[in-house]
N, C-alpha and C positions, 0 to 999 in steps of 0.2 A: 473477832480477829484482833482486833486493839489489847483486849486483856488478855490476850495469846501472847501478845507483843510485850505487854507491859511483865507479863510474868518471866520470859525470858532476858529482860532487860533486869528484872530486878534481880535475877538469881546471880547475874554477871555481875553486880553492883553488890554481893555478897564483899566483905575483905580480903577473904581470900586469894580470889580471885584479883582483887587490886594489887595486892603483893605480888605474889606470883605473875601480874603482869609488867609492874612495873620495876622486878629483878630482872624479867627477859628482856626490858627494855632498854637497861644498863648495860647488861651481856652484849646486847648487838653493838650498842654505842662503840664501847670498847671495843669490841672485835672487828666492826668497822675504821675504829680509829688504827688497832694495831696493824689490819692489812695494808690500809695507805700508808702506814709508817714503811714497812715492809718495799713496797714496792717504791717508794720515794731512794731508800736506803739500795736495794738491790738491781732496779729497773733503770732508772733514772741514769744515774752513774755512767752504765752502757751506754744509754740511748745518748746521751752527752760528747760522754767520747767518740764514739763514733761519727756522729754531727761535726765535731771539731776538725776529726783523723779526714773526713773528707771533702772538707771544705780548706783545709789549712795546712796541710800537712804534705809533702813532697814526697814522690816515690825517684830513689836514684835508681836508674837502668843503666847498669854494670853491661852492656850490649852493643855492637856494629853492625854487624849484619840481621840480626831481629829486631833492631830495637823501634824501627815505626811498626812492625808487626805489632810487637809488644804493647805500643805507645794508643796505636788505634783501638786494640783487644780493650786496653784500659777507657779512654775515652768513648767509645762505643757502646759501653755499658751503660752510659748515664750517671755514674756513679764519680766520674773522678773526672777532674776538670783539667784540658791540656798543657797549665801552668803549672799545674802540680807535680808534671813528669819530667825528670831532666835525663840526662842523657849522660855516664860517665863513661869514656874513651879508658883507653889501656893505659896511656899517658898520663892522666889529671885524676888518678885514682882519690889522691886527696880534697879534692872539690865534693866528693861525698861525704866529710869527713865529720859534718855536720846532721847528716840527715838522718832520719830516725827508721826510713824502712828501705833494706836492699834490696831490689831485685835484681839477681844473676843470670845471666843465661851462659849455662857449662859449657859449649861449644866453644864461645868466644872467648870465655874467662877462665878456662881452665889450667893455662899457666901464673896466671895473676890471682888465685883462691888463697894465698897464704897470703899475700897485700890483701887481700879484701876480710878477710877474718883480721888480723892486726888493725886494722881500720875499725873494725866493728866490735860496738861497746856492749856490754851486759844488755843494755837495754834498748837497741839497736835488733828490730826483726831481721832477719835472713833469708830470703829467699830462693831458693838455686832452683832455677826453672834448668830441666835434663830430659827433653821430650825421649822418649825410649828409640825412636826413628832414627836419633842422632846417637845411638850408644849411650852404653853405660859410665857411670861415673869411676873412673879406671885412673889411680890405683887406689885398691879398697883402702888404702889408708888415707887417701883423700878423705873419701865417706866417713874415715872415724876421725879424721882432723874439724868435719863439719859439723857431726853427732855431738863433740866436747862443748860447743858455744851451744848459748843458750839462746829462744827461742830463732832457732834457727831448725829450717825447714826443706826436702827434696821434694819438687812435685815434677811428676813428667805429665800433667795433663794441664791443659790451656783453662778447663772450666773449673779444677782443683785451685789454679792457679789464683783466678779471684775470689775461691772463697777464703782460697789464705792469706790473700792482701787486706779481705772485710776481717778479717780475725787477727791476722797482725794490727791493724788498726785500733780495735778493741783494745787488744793485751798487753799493745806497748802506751805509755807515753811521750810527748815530746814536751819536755818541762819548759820552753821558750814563749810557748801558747801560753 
């Protein structure tokens, strides 16, 4: 058994074999080294921003009549704390004027959509919450004054709704953080 052992041990112990194992050993290194690279550079980034986007970061609700609907939907998730929700009336359109992600609700905001686009920067998300219950976004040139700004977004669905707050978060930044 031993020189069974020992013959197997020695044939490994060829040079060959030590080359050949210690190029596959560099391969891994490296290739270990370049995927943490990788995911430092591409994972990281996200997972940051995001941490930031929802701990720090303010969502304006452009709303009157939904807007604790809205306020609770968002707090109830776990996800967004209810300091971070403010409230902008028809009147103080400018007290947004700072904030980095809007949420609209059409019903309410449908004659003050050209103030809230004028207010809203490059890089400033857009929201326009339009549950289908409530009609359509009427007149389609509305819809193509909203389609021109950039990230800016129509959802008529409430669970849409947060995944495009978690993605507006992502995509924008707010350069004050």
């Amino acid at each position: 058994m031993t020189t069974l052992l020992n013959t197997i041990i020695n044939f490994f112990n060829h040079p060959f074999f030590i080359i050949v194992g210690g190029f596959t050993t560099i391969l891994m290194i490296v290739g270990f080294l370049y995927t943490a690279y990788l995911v430092m550079k591409g994972v990281f980034p996200v997972w940051y921003r995001l941490g930031i986007g929802l701990s720090k970061r303010k969502i304006a609700i452009f709303a009157s009549t939904e807007f604790e609907s809205l306020k609770s939907m968002l707090v109830d998730s776990k996800l967004f704390e209810g300091k971070n929700v403010i409230q902008i009336n028809k009147n103080d359109l400018k007290k947004a004027e700072k904030e980095t992600i809007f949420l609209v609700h059409w019903k309410d905001n449908q004659e003050k959509i050209d103030d809230i686009l004028v207010l809203k920067k490059d890089s400033t998300a857009l929201i326009v919450y339009a549950p289908t219950s409530e009609g359509r976004i009427e007149p389609p040139e509305k819809m193509d004054k909203i389609n021109l700004h950039r990230n800016a977004v129509v959802v008529n669905l409430r669970g849409r709704l947060l995944n495009d707050i978690l993605t507006a978060l992502i995509t924008t930044s707010d350069d004050r953080i």
